[in-house]
N, C-alpha and C positions, 0 to 999 in steps of 0.2 A: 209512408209508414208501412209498416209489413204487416199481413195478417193478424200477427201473435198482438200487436198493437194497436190495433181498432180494436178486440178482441177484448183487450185488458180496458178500454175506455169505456167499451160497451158495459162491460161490466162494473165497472165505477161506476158510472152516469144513471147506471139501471140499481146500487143495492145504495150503501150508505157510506162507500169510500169516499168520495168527495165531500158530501158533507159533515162527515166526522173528523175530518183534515178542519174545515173552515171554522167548525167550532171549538178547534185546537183539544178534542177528545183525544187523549193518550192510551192508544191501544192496551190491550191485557199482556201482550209479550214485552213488550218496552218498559212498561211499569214493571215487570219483573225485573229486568234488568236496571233499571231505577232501585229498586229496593239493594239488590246487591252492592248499586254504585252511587248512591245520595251525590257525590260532587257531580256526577254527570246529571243529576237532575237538576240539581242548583244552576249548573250551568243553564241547560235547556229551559229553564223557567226564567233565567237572566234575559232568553234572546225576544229581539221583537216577535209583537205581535206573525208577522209575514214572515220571519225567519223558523218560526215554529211551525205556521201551517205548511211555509216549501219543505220540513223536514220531515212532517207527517205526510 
């Protein structure tokens, strides 16, 4: 892994990216874009559990 990638893990590990992923928390830019696009939510709400967290 290169630098810039430990870097960005480190960062995860250390604030609250990872676990705002596991508890399928929907960031505040993507819910904007939600509100614009309701079918892309419904979709995104149709997918599993683990299909949500790998796309957060």
């Amino acid at each position: 892994m290169t630098k810039a990638g430990f870097e960005s893990m480190e960062i995860a590990i250390q604030g609250t990216i990872l676990d705002d992923a596991e508890a399928l928390i929907i960031p505040a830019d993507l819910e904007d874009k939600f509100q614009k696009s309701p079918n892309a939510k419904a979709y995104f709400l149709g997918l599993s559990r683990s299909e949500k967290r790998n796309m957060l």
